[in-house]
C-alpha positions in Angstrom: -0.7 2.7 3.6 -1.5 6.4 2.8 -0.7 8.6 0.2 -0.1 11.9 1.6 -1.6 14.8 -0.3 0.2 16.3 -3.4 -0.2 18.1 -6.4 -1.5 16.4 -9.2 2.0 14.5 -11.4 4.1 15.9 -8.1 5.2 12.7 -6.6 3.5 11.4 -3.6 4.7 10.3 0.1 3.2 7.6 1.7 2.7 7.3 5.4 2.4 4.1 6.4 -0.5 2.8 8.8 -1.9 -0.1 10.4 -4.9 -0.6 12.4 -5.3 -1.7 16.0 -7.0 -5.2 16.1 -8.9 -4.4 19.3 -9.5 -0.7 19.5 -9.3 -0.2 15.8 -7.5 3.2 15.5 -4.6 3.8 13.5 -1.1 4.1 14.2 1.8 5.1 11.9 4.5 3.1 11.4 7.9 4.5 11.0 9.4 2.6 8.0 8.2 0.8 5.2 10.1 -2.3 6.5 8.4 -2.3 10.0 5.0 -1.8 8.1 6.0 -5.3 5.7 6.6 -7.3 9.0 3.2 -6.2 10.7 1.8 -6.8 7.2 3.7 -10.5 6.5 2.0 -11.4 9.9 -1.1 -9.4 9.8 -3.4 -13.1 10.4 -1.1 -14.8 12.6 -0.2 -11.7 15.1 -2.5 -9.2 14.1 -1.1 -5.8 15.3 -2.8 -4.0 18.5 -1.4 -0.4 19.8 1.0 -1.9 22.7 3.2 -3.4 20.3 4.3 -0.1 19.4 6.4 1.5 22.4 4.9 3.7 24.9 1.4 3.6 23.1 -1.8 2.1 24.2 -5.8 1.8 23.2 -6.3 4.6 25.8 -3.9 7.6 23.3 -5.7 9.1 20.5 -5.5 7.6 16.7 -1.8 9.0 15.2 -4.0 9.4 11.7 -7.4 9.4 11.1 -9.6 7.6 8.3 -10.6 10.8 6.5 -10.5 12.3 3.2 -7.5 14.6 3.8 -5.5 11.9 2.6 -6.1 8.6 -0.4 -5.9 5.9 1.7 -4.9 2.3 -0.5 -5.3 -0.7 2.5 -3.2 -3.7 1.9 -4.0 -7.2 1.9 -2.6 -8.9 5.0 -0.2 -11.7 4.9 1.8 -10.0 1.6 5.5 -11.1 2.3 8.5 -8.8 3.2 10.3 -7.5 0.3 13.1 -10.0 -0.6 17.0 -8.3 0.7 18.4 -6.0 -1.8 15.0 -5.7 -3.7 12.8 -2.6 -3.8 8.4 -3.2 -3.8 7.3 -0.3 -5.3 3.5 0.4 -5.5 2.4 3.2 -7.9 -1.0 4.7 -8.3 -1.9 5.3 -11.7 -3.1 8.7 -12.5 -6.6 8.1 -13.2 -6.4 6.7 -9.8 -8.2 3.6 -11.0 -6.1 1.2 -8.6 -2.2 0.6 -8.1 0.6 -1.7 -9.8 3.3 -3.7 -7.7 6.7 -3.6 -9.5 10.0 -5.0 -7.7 13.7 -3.8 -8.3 16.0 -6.6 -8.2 19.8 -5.8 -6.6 20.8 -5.4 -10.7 18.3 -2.7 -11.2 15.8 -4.8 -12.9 12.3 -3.7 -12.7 9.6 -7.2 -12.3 6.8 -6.4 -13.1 4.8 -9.8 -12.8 4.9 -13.8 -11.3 6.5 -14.8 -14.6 9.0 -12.4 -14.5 10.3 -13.1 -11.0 10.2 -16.4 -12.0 12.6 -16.2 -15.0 15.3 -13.7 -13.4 14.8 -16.4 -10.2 16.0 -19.2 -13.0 18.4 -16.4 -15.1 20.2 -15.9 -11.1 20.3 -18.9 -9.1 22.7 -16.9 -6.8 19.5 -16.1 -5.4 18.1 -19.5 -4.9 19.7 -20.0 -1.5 17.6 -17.2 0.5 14.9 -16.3 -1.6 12.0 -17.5 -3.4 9.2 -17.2 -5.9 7.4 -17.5 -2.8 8.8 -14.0 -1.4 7.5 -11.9 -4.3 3.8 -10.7 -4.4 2.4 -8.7 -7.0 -1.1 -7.7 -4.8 -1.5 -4.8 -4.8 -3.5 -2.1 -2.0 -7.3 -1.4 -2.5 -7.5 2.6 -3.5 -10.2 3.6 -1.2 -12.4 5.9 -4.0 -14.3 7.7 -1.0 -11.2 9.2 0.2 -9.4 10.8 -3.5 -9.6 14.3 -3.7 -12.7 15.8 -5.3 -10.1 18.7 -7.0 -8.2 15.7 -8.5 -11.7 13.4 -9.4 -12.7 16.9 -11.2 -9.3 17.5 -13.1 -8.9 14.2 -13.9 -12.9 13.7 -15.3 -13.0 10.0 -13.7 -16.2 11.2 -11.4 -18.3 9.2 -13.1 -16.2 6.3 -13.3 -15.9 6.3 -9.3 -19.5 6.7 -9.3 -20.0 4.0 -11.6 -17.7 1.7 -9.7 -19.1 1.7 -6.1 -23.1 2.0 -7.6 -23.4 5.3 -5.6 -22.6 8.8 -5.9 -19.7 9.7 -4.0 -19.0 13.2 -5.2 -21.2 16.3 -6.0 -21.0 17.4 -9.5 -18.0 18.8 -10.8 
């Protein structure tokens, strides 16, 4: 997944991505739901360009791995949003790292195991086709290399970035 470029507290877009298995570039994928089946099955049937149609290894990447966008790479194998719920997956401003919330059919935000759990037991209506099983509260990896040196500045979390990966990513601000 990547966050498109925006102005700092605007809200951000994300283009979704996945990467070919064999040629490694990436290709966008069109809705968040596509991009939650490649991921469900990332181990199993790991994605390669001529699953998507009229695309081989031969065409050029549809997005490069660059710093004109945040990239956050998911986990593979994270299951498909249960029907009639909502994932959502916020970056936090400091852009530290990212939290996984769910919107149940009521409007209920879960924000946590336990609290799938509990509306799970408070609705068993949803026993039959879902599970505890279906909800997972990973979240992406927010690659530090690729945020924005204007927002690292503004925000004054260079050295933390620094401090993080052990190396000096940015010049000084």
């Amino acid at each position: 997944m990547v966050l498109s470029n925006g102005k700092l507290g605007a809200c951000w877009s994300y283009v979704y991505a996945v990467q070919c298995k064999e040629c490694l570039k990436w290709r966008r994928i069109p809705t968040q739901e596509v991009f939650e089946g490649i991921r469900a099955n990332a181990t199993k049937d790991p994605f390669v360009c001529n699953k998507k149609l009229e695309v081989t290894c031969d065409d050029p990447a549809d997005i490069e791995y660059d710093s004109s966008r945040t990239w956050v790479i998911d986990k593979p194998d994270v299951p498909k949003t249960p029907p009639g719920f909502i994932r959502e997956v916020i970056l936090r401003k400091d852009f530290s790292k990212m939290d996984a919330h769910y919107i149940t059919p009521e409007g209920k935000r879960l924000r946590s195991s336990v609290e799938a759990a509990t509306f799970l037991e408070e609705h068993p209506e949803y026993n039959q086709t879902i599970s505890i099983a279906d909800f997972s509260f990973i979240t992406p990896k927010v690659m530090s290399e690729t945020i924005p040196k204007d927002y690292v500045r503004k925000l004054g979390i260079e050295k933390k970035i620094v401090k993080q990966n052990g190396k000096k990513l940015f010049g000084s601000a």
